[in-house]
C-alpha positions as CSV (number, residue, x, y, z in Angstrom):
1,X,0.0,0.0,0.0
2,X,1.6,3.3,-1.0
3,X,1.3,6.3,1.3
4,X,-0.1,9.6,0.0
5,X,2.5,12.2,0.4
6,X,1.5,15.7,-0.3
7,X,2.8,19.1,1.0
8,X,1.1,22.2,2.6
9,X,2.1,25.8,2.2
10,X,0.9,27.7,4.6
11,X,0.1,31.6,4.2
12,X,1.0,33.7,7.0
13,X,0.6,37.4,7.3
14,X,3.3,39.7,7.2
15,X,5.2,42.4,5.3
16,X,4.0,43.3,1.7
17,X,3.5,39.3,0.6
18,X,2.7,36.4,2.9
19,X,5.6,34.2,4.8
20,X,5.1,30.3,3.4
21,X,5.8,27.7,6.2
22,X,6.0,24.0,3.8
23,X,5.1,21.5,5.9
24,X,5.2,17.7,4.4
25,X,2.1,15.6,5.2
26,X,1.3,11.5,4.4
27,X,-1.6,9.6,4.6
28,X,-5.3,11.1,4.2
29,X,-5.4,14.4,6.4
30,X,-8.6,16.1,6.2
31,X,-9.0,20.5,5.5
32,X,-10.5,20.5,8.9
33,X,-7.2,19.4,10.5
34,X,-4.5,21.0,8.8
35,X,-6.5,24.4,9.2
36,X,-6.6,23.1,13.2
37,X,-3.2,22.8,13.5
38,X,-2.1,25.6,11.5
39,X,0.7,27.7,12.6
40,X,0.0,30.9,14.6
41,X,-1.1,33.6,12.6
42,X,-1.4,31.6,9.3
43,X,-5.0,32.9,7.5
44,X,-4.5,30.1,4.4
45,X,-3.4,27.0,3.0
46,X,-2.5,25.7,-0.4
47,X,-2.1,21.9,-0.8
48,X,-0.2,20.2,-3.7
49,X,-3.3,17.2,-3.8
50,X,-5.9,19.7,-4.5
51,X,-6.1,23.2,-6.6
52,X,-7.1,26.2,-4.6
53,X,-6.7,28.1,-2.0
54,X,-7.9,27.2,1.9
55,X,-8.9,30.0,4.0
56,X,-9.2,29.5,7.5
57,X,-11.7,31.1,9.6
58,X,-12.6,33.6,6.0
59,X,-15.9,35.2,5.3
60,X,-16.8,35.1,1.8
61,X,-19.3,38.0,0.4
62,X,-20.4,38.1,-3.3
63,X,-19.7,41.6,-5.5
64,X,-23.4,42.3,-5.2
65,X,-23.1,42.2,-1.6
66,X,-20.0,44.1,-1.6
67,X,-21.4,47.3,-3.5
68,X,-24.5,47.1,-1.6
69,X,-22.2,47.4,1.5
70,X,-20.9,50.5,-0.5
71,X,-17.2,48.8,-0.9
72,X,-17.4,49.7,-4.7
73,X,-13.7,49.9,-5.2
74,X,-13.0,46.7,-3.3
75,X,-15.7,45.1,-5.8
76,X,-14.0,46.2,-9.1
77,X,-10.7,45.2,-8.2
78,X,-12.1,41.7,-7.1
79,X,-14.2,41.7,-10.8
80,X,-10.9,42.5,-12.4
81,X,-9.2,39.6,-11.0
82,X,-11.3,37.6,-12.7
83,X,-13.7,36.2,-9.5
84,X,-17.5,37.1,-8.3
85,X,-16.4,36.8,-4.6
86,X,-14.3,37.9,-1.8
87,X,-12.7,36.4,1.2
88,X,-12.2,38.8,4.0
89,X,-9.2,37.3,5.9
90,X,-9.7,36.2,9.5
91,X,-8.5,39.1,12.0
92,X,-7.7,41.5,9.5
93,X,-9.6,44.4,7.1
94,X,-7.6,42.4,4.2
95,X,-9.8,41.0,1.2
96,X,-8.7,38.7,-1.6
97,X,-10.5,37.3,-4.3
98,X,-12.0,33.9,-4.1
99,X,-12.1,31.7,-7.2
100,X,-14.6,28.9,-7.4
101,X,-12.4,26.2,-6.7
102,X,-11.1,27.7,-3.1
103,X,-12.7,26.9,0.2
104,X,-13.3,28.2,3.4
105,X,-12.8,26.2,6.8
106,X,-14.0,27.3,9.9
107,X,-12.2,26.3,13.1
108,X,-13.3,26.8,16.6
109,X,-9.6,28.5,17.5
């Protein structure tokens, strides 16, 4: 039986781009968990099994919703990129655009 090995990138706030912390994982290991035991002040996750991007603890809003909330400039950069959502990171006042094949995990930390 051959092991699974994937790696996980994790995005971590600070200066102009994110840190990456690599961490090598084996076996089935589930979103929930690796958003659980994510490093302190990580907001994402990319893993080299899946496409996309994992937020952790992210609120995603539609570009309606955004220029209804009267963030108008926030919605045409987010249009621009190409998406019809935003993830507000956890913590912070930063958006980024979500794509459809991202996800959002919620932990309880």
């Amino acid at each position: 039986m051959a092991a699974d090995i994937f790696t996980v990138t994790y995005l971590i706030l600070g200066g102009l781009y994110p840190r990456e912390k690599n961490t090598t994982c084996w076996g089935r290991v589930s979103d929930d968990t690796l958003a659980r035991y994510a490093p302190d002040g990580a907001f994402a996750f990319i893993r080299s099994d899946k496409g996309g991007v994992t937020y952790i603890d992210g609120e995603v809003l539609s570009v309606d919703r955004l220029v209804l909330l009267g963030k108008l400039m926030l919605a045409e950069k987010i249009v621009a990129d190409g998406a019809v959502y935003a993830v507000r990171i956890k913590d912070t006042r930063l958006w980024a655009p979500y794509y459809l094949i991202d996800r959002v995990v919620t932990t309880s930390r």
